[in-house]
N, C-alpha and C positions, 0 to 999 in steps of 0.2 A: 425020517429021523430029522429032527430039528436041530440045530446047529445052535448052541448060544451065542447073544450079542459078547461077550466077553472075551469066547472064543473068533470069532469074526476079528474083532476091534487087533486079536494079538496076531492073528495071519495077517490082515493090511500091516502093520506093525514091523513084524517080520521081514515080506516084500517088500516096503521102502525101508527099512535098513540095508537090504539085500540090495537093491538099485542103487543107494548111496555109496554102498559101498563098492558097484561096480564102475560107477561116474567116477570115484575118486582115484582107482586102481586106472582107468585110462585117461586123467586128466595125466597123474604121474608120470605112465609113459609117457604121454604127447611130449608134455614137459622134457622129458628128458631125450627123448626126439630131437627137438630143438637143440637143444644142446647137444648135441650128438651132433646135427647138421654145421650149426656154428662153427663146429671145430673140422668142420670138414668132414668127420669119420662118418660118410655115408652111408657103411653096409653096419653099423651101429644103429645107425639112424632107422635106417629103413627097418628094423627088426623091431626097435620103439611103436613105430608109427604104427606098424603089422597089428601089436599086441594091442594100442590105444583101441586101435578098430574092432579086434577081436572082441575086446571087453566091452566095446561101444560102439555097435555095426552104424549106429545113427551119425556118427561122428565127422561132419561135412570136413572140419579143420581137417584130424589126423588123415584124412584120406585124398586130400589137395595137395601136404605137406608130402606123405606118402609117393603121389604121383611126381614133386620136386626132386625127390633123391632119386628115385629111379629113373628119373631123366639122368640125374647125375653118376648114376651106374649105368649107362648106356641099354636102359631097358623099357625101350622105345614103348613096346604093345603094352606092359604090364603099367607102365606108368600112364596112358593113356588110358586103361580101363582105372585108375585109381578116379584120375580127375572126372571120367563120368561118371562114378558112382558118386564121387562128391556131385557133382551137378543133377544126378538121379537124386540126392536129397533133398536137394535146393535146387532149384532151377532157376534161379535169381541169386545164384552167389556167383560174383563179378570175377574174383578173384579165380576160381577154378577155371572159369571160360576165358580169362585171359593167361592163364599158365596154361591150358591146352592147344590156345591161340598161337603161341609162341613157341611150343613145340612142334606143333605142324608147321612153322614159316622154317622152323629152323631142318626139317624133314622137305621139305621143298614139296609138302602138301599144300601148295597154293587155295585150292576153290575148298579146300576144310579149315584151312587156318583162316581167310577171310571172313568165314561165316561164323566161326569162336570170337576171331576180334572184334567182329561187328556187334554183338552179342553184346560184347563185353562193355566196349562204348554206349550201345542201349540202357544197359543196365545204369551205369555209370556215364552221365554224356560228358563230362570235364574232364574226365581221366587220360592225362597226360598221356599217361605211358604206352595206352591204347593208342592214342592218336601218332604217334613217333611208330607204333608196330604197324599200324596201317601203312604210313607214308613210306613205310621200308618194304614192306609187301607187294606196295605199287609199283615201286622202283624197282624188285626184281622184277616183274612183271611188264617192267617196258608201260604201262599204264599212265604214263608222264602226267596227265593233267591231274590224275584222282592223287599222284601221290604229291603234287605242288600243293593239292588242296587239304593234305592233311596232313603235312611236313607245316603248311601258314596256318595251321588251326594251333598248331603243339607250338612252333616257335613264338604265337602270339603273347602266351603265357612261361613261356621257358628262352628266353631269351641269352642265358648264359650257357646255352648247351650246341658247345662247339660241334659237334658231330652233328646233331641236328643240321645247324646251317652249312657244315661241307655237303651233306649229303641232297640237299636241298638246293645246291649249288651245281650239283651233280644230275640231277634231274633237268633243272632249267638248261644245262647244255648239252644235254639229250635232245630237249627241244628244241634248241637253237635260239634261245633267248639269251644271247651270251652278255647284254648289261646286267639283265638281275642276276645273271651265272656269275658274273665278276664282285655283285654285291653280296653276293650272299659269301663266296669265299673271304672276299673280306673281313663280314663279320667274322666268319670261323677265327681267323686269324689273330682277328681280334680281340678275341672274346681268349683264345690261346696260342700266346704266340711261340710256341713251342711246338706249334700241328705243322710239322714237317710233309706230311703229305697231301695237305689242302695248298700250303706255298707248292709245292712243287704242280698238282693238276692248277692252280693259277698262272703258274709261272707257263703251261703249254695251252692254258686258253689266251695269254697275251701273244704267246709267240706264233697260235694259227693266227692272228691278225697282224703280224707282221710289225707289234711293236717290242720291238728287240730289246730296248734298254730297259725298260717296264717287266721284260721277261726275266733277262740276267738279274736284276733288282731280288725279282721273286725264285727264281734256284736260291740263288745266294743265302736268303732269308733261309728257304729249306735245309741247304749243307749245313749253316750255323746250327739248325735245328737239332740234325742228327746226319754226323761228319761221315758216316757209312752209308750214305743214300747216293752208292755212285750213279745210278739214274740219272740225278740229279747235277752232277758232274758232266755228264756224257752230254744233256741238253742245255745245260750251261755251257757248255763248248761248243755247241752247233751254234747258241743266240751269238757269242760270240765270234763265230766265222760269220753271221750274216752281217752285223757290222762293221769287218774286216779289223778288227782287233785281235791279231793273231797271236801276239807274244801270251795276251791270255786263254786263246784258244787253247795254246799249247800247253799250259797247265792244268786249267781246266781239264785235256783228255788224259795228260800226267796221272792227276787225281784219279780221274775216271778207273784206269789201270790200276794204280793201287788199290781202291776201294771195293774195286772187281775181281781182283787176281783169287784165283782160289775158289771161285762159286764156278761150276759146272754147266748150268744152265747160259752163263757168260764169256764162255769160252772161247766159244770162235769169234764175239764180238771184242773183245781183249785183245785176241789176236793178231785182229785187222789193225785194230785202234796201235797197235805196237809195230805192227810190220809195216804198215800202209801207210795212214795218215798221219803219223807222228814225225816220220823220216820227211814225207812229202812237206807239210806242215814247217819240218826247220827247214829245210830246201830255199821254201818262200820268205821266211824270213830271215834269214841268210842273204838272199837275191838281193831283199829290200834294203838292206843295209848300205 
């Protein structure tokens, strides 16, 4: 039986209306995915994404996006088969292998998230964000020299990104490079000077070498930071007993108490700082009077 051309021309006809019209039904959801995710409503989201795919198994976007909420539903495996199926589309799309990169580092899947972020930097060799995920991946990793090397690749080009250079500072006195350790928290500080916990790790890279004044300089900056960092207190009191400046000692461990009283974990440290050294402490400067 012969089939007419007329008849032919209106079945192709038919089948891309039919495709068109299933492309636009999962562009919609995708869209509204997005918007879903934007506002946070994750399990909105994730149901969007579901149906974009449904309509459009091809759909690299909605099934990367898909693998993002489900991270953020704490749905480790399923989000994980999302972003390989997107990468099972494309194996050249950067973005999936760096969203699956980033959920294995944050799964403390070391040797599988290395080899998604490596990927992803191949794909992509300037990609910032890659290069900051590697240098953090090193750094858990104890790997000191690979994560210098790619903490100085990222900060080369990102230069305002405080946390990059704490953390890169934080490396270097792993290794015991404590000048560039002391330069790089500088920049942090720098760059924010409101990073109360990069002053305070400078404030105890001054004080293991034993310069005291340079150390209380940097608590100090820290407490200004954020006045609840009794940490911060406690070793601002100790720089201050090492150069016998007691009257601020004693406030300093003052602070310290208040700022600690009530945390559980600081309890018996509280304690001491109230029975012990605080009496002993006016004692001596009592004595010196």
């Amino acid at each position: 039986m012969r089939i007419s051309r007329s008849l032919v021309m209106l079945l192709v006809l038919l089948l891309t209306a039919s495709l068109i019209a299933q492309d636009n039904a999962a562009k919609e959801k995708f869209n509204a995915g997005i918007k879903a995710k934007d506002a946070r409503n994750f399990a909105e989201a994730e149901e969007q994404f579901m149906a974009a795919t449904a309509a459009f198994p091809q759909y690299k976007e909605a099934w990367n996006q898909l693998g993002v909420v489900r991270h953020e539903l704490k749905k480790a495996a399923l989000a994980e088969e999302a972003f390989q199926k997107a990468i099972a589309i494309d194996p050249k799309y950067q973005q999936a292998f760096y969203n699956l990169g980033m959920m294995q580092l944050r799964a403390k899947k070391y040797t599988l998230a290395e080899a998604s972020l490596k990927k992803s930097l191949e794909l992509v060799t300037n990609d910032a964000k890659t290069m900051k995920a590697l240098g953090q991946l090193y750094l858990l990793q104890k790997n000191y020299d690979k994560s210098v090397e790619y903490y100085k690749m990222y900060n080369s080009g990102n230069s305002t990104d405080a946390e990059a250079h704490y953390n890169l500072a934080q490396v270097y006195k792993e290794k015991g490079d404590l000048a560039e350790a002391e330069k790089s928290y500088q920049a942090a500080v720098r760059v924010d000077p409101k990073y109360s916990q990069a002053y305070f790790n400078y404030g105890n890279l001054l004080r293991t070498q034993s310069r005291f004044p340079a150390a209380i300089s940097a608590y100090k900056s820290a407490i200004t930071a954020d006045r609840g960092m009794e940490k911060a207190y406690y070793n601002l009191a100790l720089s201050y007993m090492k150069t016998e400046q007691y009257p601020e000692a004693l406030q300093a461990y003052k602070d310290f108490v208040k700022a600690a009283k009530g945390k559980p974990a600081l309890k018996g440290q509280v304690q001491q700082v109230e029975t012990d050294i605080i009496p002993k402490l006016e004692k001596t400067i009592q004595g010196g009077q």
